[in-house]
C-alpha positions in Angstrom: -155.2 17.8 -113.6 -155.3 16.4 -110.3 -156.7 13.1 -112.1 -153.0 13.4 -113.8 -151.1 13.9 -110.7 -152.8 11.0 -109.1 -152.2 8.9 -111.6 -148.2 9.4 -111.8 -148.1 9.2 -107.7 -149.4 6.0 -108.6 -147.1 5.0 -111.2 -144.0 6.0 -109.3 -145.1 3.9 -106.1 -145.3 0.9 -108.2 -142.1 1.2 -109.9 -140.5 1.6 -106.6 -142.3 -1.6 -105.2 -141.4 -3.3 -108.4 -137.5 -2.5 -108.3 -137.7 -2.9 -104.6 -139.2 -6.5 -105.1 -136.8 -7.5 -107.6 -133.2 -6.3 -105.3 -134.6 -8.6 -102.7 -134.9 -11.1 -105.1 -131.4 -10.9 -106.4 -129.9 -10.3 -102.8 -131.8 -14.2 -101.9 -130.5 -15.9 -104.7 -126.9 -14.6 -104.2 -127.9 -15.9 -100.2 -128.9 -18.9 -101.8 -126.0 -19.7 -103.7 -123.9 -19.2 -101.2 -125.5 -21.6 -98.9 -124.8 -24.0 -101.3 -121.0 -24.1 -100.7 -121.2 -23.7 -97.2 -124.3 -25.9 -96.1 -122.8 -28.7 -98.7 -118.6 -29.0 -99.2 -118.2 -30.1 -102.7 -117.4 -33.6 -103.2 -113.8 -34.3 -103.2 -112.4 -35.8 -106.5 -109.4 -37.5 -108.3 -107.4 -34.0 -108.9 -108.9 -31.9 -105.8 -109.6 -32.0 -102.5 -112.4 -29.8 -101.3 -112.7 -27.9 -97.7 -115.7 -25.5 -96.0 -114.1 -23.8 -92.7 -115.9 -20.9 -90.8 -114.7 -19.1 -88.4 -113.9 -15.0 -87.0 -110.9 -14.1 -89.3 -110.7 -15.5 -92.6 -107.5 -17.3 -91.9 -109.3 -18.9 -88.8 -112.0 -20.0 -91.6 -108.7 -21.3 -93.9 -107.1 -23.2 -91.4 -110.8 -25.0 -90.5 -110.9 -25.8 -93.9 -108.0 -27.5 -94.1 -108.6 -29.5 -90.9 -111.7 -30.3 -92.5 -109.6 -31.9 -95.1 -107.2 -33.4 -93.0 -109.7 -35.4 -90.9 -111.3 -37.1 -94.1 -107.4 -38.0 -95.4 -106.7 -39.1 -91.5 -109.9 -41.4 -91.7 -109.2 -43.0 -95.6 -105.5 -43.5 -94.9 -106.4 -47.0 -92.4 -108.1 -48.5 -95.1 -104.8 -48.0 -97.5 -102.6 -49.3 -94.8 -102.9 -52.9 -95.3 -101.8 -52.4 -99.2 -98.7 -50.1 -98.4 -95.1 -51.0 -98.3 -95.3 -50.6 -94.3 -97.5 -53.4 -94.0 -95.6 -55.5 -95.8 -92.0 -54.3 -94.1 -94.1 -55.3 -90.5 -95.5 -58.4 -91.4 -98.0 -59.5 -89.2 -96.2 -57.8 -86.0 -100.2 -56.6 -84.6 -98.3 -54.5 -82.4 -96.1 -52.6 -84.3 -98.7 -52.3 -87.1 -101.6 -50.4 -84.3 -98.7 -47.9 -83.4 -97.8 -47.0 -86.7 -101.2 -46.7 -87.7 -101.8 -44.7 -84.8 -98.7 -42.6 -86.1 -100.1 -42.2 -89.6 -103.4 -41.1 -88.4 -101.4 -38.5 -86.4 -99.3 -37.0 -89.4 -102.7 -37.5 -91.8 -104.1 -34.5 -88.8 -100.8 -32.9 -89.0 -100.3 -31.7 -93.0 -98.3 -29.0 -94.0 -100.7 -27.6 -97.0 -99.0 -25.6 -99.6 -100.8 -23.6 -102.7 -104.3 -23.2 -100.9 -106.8 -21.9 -103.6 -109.4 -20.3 -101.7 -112.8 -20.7 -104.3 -114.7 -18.6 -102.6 -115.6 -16.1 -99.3 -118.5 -14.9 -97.6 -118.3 -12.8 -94.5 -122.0 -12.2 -92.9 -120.6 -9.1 -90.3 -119.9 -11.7 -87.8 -118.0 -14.6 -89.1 -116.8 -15.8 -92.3 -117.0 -19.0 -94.6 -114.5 -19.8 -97.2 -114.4 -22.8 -100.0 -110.5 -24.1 -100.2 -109.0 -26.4 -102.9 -106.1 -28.3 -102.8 -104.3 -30.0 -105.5 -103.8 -34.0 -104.6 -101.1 -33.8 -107.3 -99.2 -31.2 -105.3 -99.6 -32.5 -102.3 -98.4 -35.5 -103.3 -95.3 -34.2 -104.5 -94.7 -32.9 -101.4 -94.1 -36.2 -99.8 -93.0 -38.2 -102.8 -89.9 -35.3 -102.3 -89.9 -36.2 -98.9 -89.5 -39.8 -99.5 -86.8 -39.8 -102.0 -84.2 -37.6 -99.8 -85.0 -40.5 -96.5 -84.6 -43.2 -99.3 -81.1 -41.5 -100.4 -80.3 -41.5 -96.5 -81.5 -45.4 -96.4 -79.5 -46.6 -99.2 -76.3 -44.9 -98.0 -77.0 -46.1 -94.5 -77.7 -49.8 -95.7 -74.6 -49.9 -97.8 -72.5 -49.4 -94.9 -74.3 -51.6 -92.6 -74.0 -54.6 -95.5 -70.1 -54.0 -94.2 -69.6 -53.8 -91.1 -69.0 -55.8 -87.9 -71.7 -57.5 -86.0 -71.8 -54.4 -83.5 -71.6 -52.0 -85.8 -74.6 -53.5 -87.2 -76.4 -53.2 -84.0 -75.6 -49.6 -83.7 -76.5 -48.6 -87.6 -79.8 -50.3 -87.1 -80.7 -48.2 -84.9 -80.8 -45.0 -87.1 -82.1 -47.4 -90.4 -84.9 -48.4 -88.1 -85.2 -44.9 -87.7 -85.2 -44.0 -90.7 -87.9 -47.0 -91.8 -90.2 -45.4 -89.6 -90.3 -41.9 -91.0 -91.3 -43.7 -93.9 -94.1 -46.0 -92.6 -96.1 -42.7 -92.5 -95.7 -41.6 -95.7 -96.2 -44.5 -97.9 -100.1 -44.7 -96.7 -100.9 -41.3 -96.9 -99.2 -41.0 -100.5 -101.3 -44.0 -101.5 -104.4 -42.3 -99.9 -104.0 -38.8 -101.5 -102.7 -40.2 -105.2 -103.8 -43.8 -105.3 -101.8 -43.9 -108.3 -98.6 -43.7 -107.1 -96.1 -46.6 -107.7 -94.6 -48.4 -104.1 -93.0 -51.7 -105.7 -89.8 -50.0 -105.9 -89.0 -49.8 -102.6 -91.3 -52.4 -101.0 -89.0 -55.4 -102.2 -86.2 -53.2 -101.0 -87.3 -52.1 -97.4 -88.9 -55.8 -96.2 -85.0 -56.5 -97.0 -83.4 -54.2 -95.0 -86.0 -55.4 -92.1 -85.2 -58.9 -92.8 -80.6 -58.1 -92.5 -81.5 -56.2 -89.4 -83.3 -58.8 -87.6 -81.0 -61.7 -89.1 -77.8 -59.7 -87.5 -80.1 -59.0 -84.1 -80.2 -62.6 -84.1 -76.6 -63.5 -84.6 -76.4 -60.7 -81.0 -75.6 -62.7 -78.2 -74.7 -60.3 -75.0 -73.2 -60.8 -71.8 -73.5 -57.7 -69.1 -70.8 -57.5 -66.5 -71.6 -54.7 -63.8 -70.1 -53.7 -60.8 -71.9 -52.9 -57.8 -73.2 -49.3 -58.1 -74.5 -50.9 -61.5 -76.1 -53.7 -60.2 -79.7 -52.5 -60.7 -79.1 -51.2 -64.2 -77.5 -54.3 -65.4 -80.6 -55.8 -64.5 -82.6 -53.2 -66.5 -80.7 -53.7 -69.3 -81.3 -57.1 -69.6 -84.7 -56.7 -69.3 -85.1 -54.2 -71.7 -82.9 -56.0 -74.4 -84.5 -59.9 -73.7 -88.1 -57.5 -74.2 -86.1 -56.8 -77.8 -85.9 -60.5 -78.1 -81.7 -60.5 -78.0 -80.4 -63.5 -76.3 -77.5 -63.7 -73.9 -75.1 -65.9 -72.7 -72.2 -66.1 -70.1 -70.0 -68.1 -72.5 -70.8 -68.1 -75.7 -71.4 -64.6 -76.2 -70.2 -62.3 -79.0 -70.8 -58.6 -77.1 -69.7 -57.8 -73.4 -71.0 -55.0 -72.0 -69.2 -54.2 -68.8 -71.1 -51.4 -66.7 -69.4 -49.1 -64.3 -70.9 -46.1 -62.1 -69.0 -43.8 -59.8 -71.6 -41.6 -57.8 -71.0 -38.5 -55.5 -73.0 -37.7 -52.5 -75.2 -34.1 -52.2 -77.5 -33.0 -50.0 -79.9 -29.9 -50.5 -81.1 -27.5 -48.2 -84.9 -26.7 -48.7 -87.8 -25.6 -46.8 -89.6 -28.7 -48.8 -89.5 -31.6 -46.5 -89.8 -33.6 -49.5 -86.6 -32.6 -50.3 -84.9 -31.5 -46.9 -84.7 -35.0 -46.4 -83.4 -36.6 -49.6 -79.9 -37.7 -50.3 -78.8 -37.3 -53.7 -76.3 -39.2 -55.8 -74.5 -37.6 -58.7 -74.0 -40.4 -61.1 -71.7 -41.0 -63.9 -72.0 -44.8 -65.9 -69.8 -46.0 -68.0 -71.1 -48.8 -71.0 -68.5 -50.5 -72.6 -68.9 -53.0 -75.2 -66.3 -55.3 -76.7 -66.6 -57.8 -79.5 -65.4 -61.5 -79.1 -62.1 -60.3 -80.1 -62.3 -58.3 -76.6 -61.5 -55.1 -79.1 -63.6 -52.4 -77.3 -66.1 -51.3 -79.8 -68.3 -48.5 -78.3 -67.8 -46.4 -75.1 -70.9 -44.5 -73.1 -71.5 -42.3 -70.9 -74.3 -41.6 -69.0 -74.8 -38.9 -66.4 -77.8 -38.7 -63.9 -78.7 -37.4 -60.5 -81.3 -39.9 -58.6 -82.4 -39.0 -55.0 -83.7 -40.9 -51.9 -85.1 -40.6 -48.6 -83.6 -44.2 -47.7 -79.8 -43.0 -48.0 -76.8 -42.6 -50.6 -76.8 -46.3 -51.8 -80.0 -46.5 -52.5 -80.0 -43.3 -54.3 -76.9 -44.9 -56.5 -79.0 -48.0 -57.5 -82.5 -46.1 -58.4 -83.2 -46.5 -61.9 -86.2 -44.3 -62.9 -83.7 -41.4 -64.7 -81.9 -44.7 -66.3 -85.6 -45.7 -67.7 -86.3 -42.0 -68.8 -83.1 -41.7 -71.1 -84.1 -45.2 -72.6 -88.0 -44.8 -73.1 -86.5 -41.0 -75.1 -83.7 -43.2 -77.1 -84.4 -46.5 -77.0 -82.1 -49.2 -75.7 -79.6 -49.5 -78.3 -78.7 -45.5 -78.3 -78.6 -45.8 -74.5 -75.9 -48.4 -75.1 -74.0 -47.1 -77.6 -74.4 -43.0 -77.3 -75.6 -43.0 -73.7 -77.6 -40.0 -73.0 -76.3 -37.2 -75.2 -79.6 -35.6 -77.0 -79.6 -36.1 -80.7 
């Protein structure tokens, strides 16, 4: 009897090693399997992109995963740039290519993802780890949407500018630039994230508009009158527009831009002897422009306060606030809209 007894104890410890043995078995391959996904990111392919992101929520883990993604599209997107329609609209302009480059690799970091398929989770008690997938082919469509509502805006934009007088040219180029350069970002990382998609539609199309741009930039030739409490900025203005490569002329021009400022004194009280001992001058310029007709074609107004130990005149011809507005808008807003925010 006791034999008997002895003999089931015995039995029933190895059963429980047994099962014991064979949940620790199951419980290191499931370990196993998921160290596959998160040691090793699938590889990305023609239809998906593939992301591993860890991190303490799983939406911290999510968004990880998409930066994952984000840096690999950031880093194939340069070697697509020399085949997209931007290349060809710049040319061999090395400068403006590095800056839009720069730009692209900026929005590549930048995506807005939409339908994030998460493939699979794992939370360890401290952290979790989570496969995404995104669809190229919806991602894609994203900007290819994007791209067709600014090419509406270009055409309409173009068709007026194929009309209209030789300052009015200058002005509208200013927002079809604008609007060229929203699409120099898109056009690589479309080509990156669905090599198939078709650019010769609008490459043709968009070297032209560059080309009518700089042909009526060419055909500019500006004279700047100024009085004095404008001296100084008439002399920033030229620079800045001669760094845009527009001539000028004091006879044979066909845009006068006569520059006039009217400036009030102030003086602030403050403990600061920075300021104490400033004078201030409240400034308010006036950019007209007239065509060879002498028909006044724009009218601008820019306001600006500029202070200076060294007195009120030298206050008026400081141009630092002046170089702010036109480093934020460029020279030909500054010109034409003066410093209004858009």
């Amino acid at each position: 009897m006791k034999q008997s007894k002895l003999a089931i104890l015995l039995l029933g410890l190895f059963l429980f090693s047994s099962c014991n043995g064979a949940s620790s078995s199951v419980s290191g391959q499931q370990k196993a399997a998921s160290a596959a996904w998160i040691n090793s990111t699938p590889s990305d392919n023609s239809s998906y992109y593939y992301g591993v992101g860890e991190g303490k929520t799983i939406t911290d883990a999510k968004n990880n995963a998409l930066a994952d993604i984000s840096s690999r599209i950031s880093v194939s997107v340069n070697a697509t740039f020399s085949s997209s329609v931007s290349a060809s609209r710049i040319g061999d302009n090395e400068e403006v290519a590095s800056k839009v480059k720069q730009d692209v690799t900026t929005k590549a970091k930048e995506i807005e993802y939409s339908n994030v398929e998460i493939q699979e989770s794992s939370n360890d008690g401290e952290k979790w780890h989570v496969l995404i997938q995104i669809d190229r082919n919806l991602l894609a469509q994203t900007y290819i949407e994007k791209l067709t509502k600014i090419d509406n805006q270009l055409q309409n934009e173009f068709d007026i500018f194929s009309s209209a007088s030789i300052f009015e040219k200058l002005k509208l180029s200013n927002g079809i630039n604008a609007l060229l350069s929203q699409t120099d970002t898109i056009f690589p990382l479309l080509k990156t994230i669905q090599p198939s998609f078709n650019d010769a539609k609008y490459s043709s199309r968009y070297t032209m508009y560059t080309k009518e741009i700089r042909d009526a930039q060419n055909k500019l030739v500006f004279n700047i009158q100024a009085d004095k409490n404008s001296e100084t900025l008439a002399t920033l203005l030229q620079s800045q527009l001669s760094n845009a490569n527009y001539k000028f002329s004091e006879s044979a021009y066909n845009v006068l831009i006569k520059i006039k400022t009217s400036a009030t004194q102030q003086k602030i009280d403050s403990a600061n002897p920075q300021f104490a001992n400033m004078i201030w001058a409240l400034r308010t310029t006036t950019i007209e422009a007239y065509n060879k007709a002498g028909t006044r074609v724009s009218n601008a107004v820019v306001k600006t306060k500029s202070g200076s130990p060294e007195g009120f005149e030298d206050a008026v011809a400081r141009t630092k606030k002046y170089e702010e507005i036109i480093t934020r808008d460029g020279i030909i807003s500054f010109i034409t809209n003066g410093n209004q925010k858009k």
